[in-house]
VOPA-841848 format. One record per residue: residue number from 1; residue in one letter; x, y, z of N, C-alpha, C, O, CB in turn. Coordinates in steps of 0.02 Angstrom, whole numbers, always signed. Each point is the difference from the previous one (the first is absolute). Glycine has a CB too. Layout:
// residues N
+-----+---+--------+---------+--------+---------+----------+--------+--------+---------+--------+--------+---------+--------+---------+----------+--------+
|   k | r | n.east | n.north |   n.up | ca.east | ca.north |  ca.up | c.east | c.north |   c.up | o.east | o.north |   o.up | cb.east | cb.north |  cb.up |
+-----+---+--------+---------+--------+---------+----------+--------+--------+---------+--------+--------+---------+--------+---------+----------+--------+
| NUM | A |      X |       Y |      Z |       X |        Y |      Z |      X |       Y |      Z |      X |       Y |      Z |       X |        Y |      Z |
...
+-----+---+--------+---------+--------+---------+----------+--------+--------+---------+--------+--------+---------+--------+---------+----------+--------+
***
This chain:
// residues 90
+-----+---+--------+---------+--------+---------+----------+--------+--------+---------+--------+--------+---------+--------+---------+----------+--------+
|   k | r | n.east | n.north |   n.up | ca.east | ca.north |  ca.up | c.east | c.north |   c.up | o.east | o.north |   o.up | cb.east | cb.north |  cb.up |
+-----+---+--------+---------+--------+---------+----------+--------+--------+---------+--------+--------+---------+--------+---------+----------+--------+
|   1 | X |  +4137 |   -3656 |  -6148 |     -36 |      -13 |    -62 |    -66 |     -34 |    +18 |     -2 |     -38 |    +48 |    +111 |      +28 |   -115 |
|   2 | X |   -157 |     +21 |    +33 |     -75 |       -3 |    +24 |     -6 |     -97 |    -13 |    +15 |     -19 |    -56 |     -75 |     +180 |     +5 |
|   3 | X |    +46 |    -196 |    +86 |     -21 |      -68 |    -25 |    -24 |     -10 |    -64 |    +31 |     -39 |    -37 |     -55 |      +25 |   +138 |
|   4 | X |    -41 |     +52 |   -127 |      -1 |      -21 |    -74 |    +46 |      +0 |    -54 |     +6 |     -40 |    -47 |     -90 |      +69 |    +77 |
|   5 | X |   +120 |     +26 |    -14 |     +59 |       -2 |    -34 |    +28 |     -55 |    -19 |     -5 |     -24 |    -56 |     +18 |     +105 |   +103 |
|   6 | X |    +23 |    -109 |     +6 |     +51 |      -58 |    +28 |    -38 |     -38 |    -39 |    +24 |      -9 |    -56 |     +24 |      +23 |   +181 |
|   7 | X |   -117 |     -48 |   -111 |     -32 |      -54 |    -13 |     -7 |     +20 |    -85 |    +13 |     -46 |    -40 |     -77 |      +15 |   +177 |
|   8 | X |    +48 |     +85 |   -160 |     +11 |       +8 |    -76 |    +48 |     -14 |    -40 |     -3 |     -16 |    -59 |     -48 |      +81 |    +84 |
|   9 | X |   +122 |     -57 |    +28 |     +42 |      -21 |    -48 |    +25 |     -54 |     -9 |    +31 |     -21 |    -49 |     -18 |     +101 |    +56 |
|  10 | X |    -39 |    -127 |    +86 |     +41 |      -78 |    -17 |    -40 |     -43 |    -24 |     +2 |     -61 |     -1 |     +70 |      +63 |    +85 |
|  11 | X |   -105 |     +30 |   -101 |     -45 |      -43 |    -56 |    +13 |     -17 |    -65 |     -9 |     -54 |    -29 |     -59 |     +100 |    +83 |
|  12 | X |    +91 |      +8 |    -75 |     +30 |      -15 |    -65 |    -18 |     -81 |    -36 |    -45 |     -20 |    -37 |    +144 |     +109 |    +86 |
|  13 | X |    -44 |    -118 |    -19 |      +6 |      -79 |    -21 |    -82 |      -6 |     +3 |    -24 |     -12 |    -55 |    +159 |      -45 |   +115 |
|  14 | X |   -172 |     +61 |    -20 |     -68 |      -32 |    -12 |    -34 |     +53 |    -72 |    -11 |     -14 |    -59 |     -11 |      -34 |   +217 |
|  15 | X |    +18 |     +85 |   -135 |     -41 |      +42 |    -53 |    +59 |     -24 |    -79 |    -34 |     +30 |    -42 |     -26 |     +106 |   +152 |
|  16 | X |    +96 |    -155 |   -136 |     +42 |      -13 |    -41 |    -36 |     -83 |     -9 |    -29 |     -13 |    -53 |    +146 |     +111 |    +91 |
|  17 | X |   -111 |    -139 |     +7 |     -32 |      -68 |     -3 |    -93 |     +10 |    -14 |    -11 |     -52 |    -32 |    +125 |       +1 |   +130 |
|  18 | X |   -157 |     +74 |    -94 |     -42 |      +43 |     -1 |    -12 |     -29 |    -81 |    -19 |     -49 |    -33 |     +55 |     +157 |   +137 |
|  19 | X |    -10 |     -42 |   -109 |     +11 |      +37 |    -88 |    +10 |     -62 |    -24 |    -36 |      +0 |    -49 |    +100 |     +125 |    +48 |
|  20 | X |    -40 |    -173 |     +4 |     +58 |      -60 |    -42 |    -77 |     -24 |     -4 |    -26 |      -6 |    -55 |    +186 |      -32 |   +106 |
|  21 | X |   -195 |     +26 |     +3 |     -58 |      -50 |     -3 |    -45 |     +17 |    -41 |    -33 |     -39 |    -35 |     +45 |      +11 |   +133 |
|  22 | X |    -16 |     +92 |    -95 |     -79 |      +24 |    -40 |    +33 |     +15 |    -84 |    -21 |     -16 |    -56 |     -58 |      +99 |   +186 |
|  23 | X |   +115 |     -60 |   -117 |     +12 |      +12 |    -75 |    +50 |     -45 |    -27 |    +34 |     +25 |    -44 |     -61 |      +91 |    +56 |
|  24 | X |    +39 |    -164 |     +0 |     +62 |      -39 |    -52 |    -61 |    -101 |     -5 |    -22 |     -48 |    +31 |    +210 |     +141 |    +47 |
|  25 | X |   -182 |     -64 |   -131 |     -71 |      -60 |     +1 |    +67 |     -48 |    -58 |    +55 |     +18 |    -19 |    -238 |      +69 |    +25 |
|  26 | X |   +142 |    -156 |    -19 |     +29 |      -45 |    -51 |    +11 |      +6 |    -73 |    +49 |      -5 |    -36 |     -92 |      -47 |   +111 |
|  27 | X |    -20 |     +64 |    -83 |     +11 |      +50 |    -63 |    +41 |     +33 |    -20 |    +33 |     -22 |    -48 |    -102 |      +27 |    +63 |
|  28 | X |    +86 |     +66 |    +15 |     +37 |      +38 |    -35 |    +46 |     +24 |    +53 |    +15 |     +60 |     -1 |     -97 |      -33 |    -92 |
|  29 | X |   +117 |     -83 |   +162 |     +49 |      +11 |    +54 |    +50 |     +14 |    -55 |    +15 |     -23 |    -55 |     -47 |      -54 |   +168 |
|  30 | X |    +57 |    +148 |    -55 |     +67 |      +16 |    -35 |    +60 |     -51 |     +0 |    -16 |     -54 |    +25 |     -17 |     +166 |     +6 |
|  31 | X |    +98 |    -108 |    -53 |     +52 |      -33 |     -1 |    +16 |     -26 |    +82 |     +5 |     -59 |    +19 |     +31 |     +131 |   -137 |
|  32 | X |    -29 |     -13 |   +156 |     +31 |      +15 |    +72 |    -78 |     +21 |    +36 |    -56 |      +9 |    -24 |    +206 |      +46 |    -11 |
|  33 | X |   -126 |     -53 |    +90 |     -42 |      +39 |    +63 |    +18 |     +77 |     -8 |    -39 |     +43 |    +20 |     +48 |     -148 |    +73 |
|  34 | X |    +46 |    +118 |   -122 |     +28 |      +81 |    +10 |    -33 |     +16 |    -59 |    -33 |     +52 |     +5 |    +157 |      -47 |    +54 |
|  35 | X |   -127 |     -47 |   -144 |     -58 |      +27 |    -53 |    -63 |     +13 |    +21 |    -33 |     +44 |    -28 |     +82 |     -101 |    -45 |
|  36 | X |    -70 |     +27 |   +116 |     -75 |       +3 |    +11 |     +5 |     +78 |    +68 |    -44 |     +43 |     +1 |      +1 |     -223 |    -32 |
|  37 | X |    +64 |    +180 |    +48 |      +1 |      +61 |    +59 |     +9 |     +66 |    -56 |    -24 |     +57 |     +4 |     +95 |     -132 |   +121 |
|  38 | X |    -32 |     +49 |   -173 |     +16 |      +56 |    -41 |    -49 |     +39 |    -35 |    -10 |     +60 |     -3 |     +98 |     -119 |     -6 |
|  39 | X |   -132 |     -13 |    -25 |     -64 |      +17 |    -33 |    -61 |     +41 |    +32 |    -41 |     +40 |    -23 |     +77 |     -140 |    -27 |
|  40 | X |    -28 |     +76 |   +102 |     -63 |      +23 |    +65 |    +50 |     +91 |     +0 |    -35 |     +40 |    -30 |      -9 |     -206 |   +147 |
|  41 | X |    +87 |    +187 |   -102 |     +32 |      +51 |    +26 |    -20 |     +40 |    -77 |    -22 |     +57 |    +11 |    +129 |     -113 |    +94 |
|  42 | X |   -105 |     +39 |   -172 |      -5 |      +31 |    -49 |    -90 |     +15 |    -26 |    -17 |     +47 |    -36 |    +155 |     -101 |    +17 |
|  43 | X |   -175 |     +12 |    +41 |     -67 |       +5 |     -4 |     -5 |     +36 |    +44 |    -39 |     +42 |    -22 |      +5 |     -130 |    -21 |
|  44 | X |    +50 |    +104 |   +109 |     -25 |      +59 |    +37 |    +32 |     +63 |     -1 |    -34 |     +45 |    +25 |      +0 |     -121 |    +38 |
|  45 | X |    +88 |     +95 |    -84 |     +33 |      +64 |     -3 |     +6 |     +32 |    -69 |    +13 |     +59 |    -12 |     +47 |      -99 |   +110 |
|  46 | X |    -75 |     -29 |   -158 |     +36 |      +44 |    -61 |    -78 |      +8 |    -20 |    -44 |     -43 |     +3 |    +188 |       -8 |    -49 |
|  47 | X |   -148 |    +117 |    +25 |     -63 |       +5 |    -46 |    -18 |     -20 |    -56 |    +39 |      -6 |    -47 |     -34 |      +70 |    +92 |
|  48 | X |    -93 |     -82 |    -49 |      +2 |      -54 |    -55 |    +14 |     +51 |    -51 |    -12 |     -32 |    -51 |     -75 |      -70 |    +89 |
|  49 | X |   +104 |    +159 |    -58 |     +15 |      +16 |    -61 |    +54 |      -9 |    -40 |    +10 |      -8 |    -60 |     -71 |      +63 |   +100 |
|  50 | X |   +114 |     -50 |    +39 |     +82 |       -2 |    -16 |    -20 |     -80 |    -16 |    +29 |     -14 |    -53 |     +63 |     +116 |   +146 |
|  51 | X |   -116 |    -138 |    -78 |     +14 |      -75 |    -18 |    -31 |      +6 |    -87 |    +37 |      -9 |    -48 |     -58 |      -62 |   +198 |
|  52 | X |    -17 |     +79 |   -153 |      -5 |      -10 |    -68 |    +39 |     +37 |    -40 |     +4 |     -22 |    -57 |    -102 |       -8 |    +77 |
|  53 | X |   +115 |     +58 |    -14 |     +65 |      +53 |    -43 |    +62 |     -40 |     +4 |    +32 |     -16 |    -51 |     -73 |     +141 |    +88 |
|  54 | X |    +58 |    -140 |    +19 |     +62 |      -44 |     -5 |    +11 |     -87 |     -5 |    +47 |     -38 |     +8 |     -25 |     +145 |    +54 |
|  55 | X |    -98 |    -113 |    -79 |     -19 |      -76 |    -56 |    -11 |     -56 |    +67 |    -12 |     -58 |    -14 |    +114 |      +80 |   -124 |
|  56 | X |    -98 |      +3 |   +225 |     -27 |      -55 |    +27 |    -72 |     -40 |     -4 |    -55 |     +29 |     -1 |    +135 |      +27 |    +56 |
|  57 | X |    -71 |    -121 |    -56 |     -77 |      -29 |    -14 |    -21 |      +6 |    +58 |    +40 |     -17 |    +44 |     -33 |      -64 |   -128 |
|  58 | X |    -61 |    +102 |   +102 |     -35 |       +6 |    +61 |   -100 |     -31 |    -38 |    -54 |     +19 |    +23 |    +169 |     +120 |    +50 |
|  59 | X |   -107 |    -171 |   -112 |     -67 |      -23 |    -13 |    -42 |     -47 |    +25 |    -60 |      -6 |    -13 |    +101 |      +41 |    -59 |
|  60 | X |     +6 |     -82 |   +121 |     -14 |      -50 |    +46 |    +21 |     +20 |    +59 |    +36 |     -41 |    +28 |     -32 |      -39 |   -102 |
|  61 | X |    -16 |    +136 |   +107 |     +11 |      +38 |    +56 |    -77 |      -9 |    +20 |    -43 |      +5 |    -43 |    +152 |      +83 |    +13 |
|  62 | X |   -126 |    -103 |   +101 |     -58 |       -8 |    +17 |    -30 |     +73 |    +31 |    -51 |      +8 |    +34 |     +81 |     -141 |    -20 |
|  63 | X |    +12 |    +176 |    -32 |     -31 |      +76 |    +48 |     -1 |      +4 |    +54 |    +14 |     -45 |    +39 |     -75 |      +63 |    -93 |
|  64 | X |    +39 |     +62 |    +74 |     +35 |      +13 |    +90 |    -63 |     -49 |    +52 |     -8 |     +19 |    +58 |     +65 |     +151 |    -76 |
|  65 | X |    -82 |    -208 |     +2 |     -41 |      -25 |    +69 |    +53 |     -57 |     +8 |     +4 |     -13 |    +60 |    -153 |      +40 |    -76 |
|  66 | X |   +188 |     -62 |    -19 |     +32 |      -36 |    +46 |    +68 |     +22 |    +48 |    +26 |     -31 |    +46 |     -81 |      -41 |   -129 |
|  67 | X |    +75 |    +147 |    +47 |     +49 |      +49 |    +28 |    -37 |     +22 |    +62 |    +30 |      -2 |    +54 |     +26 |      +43 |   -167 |
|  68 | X |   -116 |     -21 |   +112 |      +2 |      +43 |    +68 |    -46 |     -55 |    +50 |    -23 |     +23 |    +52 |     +27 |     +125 |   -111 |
|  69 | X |    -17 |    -213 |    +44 |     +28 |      -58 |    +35 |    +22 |     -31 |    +39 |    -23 |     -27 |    +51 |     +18 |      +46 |    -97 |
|  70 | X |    +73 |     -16 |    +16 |     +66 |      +13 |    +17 |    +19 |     +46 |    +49 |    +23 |     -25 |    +51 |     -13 |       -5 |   -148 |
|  71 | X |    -15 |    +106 |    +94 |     +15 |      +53 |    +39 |    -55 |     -26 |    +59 |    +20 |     -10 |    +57 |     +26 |     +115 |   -155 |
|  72 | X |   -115 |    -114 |    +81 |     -44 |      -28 |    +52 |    +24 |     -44 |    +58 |    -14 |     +11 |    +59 |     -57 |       -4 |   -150 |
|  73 | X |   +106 |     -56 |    +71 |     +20 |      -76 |    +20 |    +71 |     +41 |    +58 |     +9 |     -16 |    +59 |     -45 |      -94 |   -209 |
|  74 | X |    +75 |    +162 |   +115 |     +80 |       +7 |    +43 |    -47 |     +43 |    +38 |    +29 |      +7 |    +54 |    +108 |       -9 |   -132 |
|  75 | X |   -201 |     +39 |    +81 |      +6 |      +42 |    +42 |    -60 |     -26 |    +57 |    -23 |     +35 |    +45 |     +79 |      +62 |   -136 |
|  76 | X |    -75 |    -168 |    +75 |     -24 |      -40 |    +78 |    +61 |     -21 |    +12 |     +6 |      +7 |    +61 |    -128 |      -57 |    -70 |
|  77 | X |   +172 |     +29 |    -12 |     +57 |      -32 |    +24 |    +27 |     +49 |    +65 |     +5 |     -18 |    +59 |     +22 |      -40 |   -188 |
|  78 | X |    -16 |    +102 |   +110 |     +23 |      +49 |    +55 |    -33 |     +17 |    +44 |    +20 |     +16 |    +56 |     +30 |      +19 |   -116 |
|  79 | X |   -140 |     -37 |    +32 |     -55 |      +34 |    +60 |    +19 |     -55 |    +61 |    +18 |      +9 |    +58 |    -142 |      +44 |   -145 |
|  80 | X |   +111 |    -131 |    +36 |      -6 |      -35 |    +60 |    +57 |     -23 |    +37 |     -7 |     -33 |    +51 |     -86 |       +7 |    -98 |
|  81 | X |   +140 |     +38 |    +28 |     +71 |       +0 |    +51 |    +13 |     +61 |    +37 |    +42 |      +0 |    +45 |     +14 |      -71 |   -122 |
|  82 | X |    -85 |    +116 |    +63 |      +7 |      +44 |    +50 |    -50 |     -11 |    +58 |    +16 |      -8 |    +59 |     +29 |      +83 |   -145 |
|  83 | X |   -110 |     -74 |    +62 |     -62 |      -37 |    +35 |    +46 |     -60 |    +65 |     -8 |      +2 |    +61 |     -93 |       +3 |   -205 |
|  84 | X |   +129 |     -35 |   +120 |      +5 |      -79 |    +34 |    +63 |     +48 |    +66 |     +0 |      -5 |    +61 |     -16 |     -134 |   -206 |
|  85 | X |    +62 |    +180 |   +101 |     +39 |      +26 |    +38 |    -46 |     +49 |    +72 |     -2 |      +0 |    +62 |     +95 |       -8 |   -187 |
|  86 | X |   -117 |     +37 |    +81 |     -32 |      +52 |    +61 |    -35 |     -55 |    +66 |    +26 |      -1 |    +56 |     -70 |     +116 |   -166 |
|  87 | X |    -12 |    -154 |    +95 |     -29 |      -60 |    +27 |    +53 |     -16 |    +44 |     +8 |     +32 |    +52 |     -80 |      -73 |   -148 |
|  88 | X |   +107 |      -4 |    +80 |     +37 |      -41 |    +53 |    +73 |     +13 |    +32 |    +24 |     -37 |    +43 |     -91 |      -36 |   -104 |
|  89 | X |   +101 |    +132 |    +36 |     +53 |      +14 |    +16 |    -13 |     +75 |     +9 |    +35 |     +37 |    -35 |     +27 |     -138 |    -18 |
|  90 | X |   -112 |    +133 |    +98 |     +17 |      +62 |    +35 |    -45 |     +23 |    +56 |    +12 |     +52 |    +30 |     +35 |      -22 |   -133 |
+-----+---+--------+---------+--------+---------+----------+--------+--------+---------+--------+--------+---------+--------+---------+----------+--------+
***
């Protein structure tokens, strides 16, 4: 299995801790850590149409620049652990 791979997936926990930071503010923090992952998972996959049809408030949603961000942020995470890997261990 190719290293990025590997490094994509044990990441998880970070890219999950990540998400918690940028999007679960004081204001309007969800109940749990698993509400707020939830919210982030439904702003990026469900379309805003299906959301308004099925009555989610998304009006204090800050839009995709802090989503792709986010995707920005997990995908130095991996450059530079692979980076650090290649560097010093080969």
């Amino acid at each position: 299995m190719p290293l990025v791979a590997v490094l994509a997936v044990a990441n998880i926990p970070v890219y999950l801790f990540i998400g918690w930071l940028v999007f679960d503010s004081k204001s309007d923090a969800g109940d749990t850590f698993v509400d707020t992952i939830v919210a982030i998972l439904r702003i990026i996959f469900v379309p805003k149409i299906f959301r308004w049809f099925l009555g989610m408030d998304d009006d204090d949603a800050w839009g995709i620049v802090p989503i792709l961000a986010f995707f920005f942020a997990c995908g130095l995470i991996v450059y530079g652990e692979h980076y650090l890997i290649d560097k010093y261990w080969h």
